[in-house]
Biotite code that builds the C-alpha atoms (Angstrom):
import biotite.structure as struc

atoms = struc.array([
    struc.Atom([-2.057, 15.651, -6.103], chain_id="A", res_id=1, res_name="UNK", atom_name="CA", element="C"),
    struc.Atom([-0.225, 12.735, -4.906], chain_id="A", res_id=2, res_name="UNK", atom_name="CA", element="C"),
    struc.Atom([0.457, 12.065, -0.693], chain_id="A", res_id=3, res_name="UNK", atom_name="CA", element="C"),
    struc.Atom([4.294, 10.908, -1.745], chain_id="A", res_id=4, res_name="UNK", atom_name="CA", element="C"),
    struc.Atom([6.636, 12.679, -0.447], chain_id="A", res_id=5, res_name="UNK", atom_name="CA", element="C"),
    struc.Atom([9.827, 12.528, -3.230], chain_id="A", res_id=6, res_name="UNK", atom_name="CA", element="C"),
    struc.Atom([13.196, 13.810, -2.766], chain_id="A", res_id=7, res_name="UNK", atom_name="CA", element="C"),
    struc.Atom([13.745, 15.328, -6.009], chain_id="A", res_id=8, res_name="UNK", atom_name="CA", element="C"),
    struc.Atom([17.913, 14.462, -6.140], chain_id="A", res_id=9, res_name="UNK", atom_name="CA", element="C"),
    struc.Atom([16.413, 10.944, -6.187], chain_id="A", res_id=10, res_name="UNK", atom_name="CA", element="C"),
    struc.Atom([13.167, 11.196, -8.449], chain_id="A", res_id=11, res_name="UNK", atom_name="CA", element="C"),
    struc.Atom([12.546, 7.916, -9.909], chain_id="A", res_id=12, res_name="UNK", atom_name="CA", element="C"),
    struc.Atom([9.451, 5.653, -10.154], chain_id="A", res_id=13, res_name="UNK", atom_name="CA", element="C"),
    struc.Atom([11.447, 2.705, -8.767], chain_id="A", res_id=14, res_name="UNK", atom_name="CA", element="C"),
    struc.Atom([12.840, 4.452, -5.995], chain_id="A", res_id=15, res_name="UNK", atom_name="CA", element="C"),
    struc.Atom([9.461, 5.534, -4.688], chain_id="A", res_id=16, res_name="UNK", atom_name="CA", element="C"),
    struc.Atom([7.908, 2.126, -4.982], chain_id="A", res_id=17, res_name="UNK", atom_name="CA", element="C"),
    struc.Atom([11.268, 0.768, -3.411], chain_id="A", res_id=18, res_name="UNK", atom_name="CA", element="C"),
    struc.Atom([10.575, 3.287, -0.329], chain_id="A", res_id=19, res_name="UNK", atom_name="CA", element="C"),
    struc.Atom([7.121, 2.283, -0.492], chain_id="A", res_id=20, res_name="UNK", atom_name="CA", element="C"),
    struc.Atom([7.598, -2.048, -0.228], chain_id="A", res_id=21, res_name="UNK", atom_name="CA", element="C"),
    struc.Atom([10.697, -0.999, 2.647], chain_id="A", res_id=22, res_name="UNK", atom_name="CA", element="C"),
    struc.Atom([7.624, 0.350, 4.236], chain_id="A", res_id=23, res_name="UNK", atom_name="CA", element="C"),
    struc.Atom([5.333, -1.972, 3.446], chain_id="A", res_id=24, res_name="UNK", atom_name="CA", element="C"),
    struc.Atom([7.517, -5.089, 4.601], chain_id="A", res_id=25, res_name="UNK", atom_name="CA", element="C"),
    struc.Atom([8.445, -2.729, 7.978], chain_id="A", res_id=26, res_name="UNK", atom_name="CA", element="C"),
    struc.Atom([5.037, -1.998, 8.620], chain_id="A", res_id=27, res_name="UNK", atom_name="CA", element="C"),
    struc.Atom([4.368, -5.766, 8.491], chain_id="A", res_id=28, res_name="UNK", atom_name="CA", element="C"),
    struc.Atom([7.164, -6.512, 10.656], chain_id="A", res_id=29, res_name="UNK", atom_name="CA", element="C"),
    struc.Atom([5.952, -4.136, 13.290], chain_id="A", res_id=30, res_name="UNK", atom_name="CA", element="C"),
    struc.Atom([2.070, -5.433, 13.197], chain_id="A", res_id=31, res_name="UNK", atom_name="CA", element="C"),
    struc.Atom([2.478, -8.708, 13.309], chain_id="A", res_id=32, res_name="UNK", atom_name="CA", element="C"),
    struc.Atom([5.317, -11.232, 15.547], chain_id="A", res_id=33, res_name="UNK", atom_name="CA", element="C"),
    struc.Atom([5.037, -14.066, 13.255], chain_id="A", res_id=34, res_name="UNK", atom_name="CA", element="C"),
    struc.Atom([6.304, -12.339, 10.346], chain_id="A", res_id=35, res_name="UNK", atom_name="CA", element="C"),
    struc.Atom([8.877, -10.231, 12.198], chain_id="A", res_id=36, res_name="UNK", atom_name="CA", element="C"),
    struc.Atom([10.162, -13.639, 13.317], chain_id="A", res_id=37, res_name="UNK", atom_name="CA", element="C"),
    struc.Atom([10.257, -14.969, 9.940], chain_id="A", res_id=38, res_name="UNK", atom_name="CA", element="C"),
    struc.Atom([12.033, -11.774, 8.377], chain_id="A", res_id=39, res_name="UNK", atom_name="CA", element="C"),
    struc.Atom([14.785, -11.954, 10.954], chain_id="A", res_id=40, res_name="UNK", atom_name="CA", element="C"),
    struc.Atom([15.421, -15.800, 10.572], chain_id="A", res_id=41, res_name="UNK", atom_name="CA", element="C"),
    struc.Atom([14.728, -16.096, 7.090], chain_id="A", res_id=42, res_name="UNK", atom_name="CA", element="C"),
    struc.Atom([14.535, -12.795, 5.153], chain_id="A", res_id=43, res_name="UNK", atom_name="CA", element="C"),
    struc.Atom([13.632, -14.635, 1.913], chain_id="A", res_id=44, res_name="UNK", atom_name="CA", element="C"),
    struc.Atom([11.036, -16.512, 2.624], chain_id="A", res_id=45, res_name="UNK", atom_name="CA", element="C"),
    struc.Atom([9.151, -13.694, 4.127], chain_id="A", res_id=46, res_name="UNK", atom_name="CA", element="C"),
    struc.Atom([9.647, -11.578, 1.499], chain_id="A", res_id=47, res_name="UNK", atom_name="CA", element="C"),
    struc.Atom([8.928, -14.374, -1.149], chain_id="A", res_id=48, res_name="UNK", atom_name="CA", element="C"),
    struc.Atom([5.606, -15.202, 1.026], chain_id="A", res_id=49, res_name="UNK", atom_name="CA", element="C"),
    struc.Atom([4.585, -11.768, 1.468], chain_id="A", res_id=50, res_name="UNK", atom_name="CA", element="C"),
    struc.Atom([1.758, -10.612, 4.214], chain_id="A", res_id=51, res_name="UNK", atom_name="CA", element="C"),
    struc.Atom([-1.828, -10.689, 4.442], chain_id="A", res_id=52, res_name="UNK", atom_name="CA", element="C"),
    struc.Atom([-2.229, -12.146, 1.204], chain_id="A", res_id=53, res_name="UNK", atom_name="CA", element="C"),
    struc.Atom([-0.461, -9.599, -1.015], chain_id="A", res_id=54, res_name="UNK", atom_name="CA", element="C"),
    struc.Atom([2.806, -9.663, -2.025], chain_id="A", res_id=55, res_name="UNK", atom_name="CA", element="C"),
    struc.Atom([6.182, -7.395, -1.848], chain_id="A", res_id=56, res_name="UNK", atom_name="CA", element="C"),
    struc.Atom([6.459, -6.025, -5.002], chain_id="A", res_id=57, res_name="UNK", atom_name="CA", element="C"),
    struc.Atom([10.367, -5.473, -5.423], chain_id="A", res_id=58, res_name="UNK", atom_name="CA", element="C"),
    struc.Atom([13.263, -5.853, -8.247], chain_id="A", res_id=59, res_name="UNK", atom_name="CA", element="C"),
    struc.Atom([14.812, -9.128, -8.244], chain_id="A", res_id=60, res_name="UNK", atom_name="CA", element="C"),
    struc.Atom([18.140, -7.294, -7.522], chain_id="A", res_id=61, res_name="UNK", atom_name="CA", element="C"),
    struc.Atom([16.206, -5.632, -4.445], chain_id="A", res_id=62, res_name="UNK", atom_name="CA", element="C"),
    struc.Atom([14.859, -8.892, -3.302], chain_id="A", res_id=63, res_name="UNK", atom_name="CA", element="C"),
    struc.Atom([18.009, -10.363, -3.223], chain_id="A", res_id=64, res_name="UNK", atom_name="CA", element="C"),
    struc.Atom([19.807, -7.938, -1.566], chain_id="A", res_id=65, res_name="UNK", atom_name="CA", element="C"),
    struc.Atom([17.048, -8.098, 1.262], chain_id="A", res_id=66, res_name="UNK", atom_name="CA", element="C"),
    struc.Atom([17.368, -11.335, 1.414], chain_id="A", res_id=67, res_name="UNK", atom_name="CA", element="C"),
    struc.Atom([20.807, -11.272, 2.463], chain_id="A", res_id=68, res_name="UNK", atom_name="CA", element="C"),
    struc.Atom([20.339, -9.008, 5.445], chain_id="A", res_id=69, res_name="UNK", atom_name="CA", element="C"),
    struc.Atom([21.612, -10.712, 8.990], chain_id="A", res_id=70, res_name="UNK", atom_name="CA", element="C"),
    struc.Atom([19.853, -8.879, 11.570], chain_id="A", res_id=71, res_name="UNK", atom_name="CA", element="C"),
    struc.Atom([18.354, -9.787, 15.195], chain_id="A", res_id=72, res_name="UNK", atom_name="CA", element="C"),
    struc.Atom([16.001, -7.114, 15.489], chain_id="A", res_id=73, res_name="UNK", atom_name="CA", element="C"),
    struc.Atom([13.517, -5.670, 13.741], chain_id="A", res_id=74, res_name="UNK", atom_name="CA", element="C"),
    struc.Atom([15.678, -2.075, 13.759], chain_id="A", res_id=75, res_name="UNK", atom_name="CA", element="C"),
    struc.Atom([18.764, -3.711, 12.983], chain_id="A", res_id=76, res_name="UNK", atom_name="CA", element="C"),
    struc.Atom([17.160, -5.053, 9.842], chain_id="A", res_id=77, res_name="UNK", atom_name="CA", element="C"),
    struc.Atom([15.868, -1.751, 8.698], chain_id="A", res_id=78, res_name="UNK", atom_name="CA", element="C"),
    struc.Atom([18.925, -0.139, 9.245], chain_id="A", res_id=79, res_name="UNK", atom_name="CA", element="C"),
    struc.Atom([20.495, -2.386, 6.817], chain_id="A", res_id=80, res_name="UNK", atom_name="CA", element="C"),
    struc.Atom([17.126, -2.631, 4.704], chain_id="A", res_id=81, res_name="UNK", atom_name="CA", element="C"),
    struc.Atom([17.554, 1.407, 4.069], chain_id="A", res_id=82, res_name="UNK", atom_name="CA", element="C"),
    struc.Atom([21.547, 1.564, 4.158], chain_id="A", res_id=83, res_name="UNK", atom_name="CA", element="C"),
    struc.Atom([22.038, 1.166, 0.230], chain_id="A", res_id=84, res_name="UNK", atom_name="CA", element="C"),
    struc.Atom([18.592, 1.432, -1.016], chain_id="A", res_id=85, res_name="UNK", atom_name="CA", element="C"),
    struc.Atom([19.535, 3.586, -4.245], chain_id="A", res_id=86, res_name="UNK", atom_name="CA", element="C"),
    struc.Atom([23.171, 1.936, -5.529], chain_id="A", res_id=87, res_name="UNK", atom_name="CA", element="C"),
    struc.Atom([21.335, 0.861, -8.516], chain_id="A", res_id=88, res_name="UNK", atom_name="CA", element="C"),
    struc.Atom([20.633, 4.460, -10.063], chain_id="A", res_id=89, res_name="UNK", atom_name="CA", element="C"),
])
């Protein structure tokens, strides 16, 4: 039995490994200040780098769209991170 918690309305493979690299690349942000930094000034290259040695596995479309984000904090980027998350179903 899987620990993933799906909302069935939304049931797709991508969506849950979306959910799970927004987490991932959160959960970064939150443990460590130099990457926080870099996702705030330069949400590419963080995402591009990845953290701890393992990269953020998302669609290109995804990445971009991350990419994009203008925040100053670290909620103000997940805000934006989760406000469109499924507009490619």
């Amino acid at each position: 039995m899987s620990n993933i918690f799906i909302d069935f309305r939304r049931q797709t493979k991508q969506i849950v490994d979306n959910d799970r690299e927004y987490s991932r690349i959160i959960t970064a942000a939150v443990i460590n200040a130099k990457f926080r930094k870099l996702l705030l000034s330069n949400p590419r290259m963080a995402i591009e780098n990845g953290f701890g040695g393992e990269a953020f596995n998302l669609e290109q479309k995804e990445s971009e769209r991350l990419s994009a984000i203008k925040a100053s904090t670290l909620a103000e980027f997940a805000s934006q991170m989760t406000e469109f998350p499924y507009a490619y179903k």
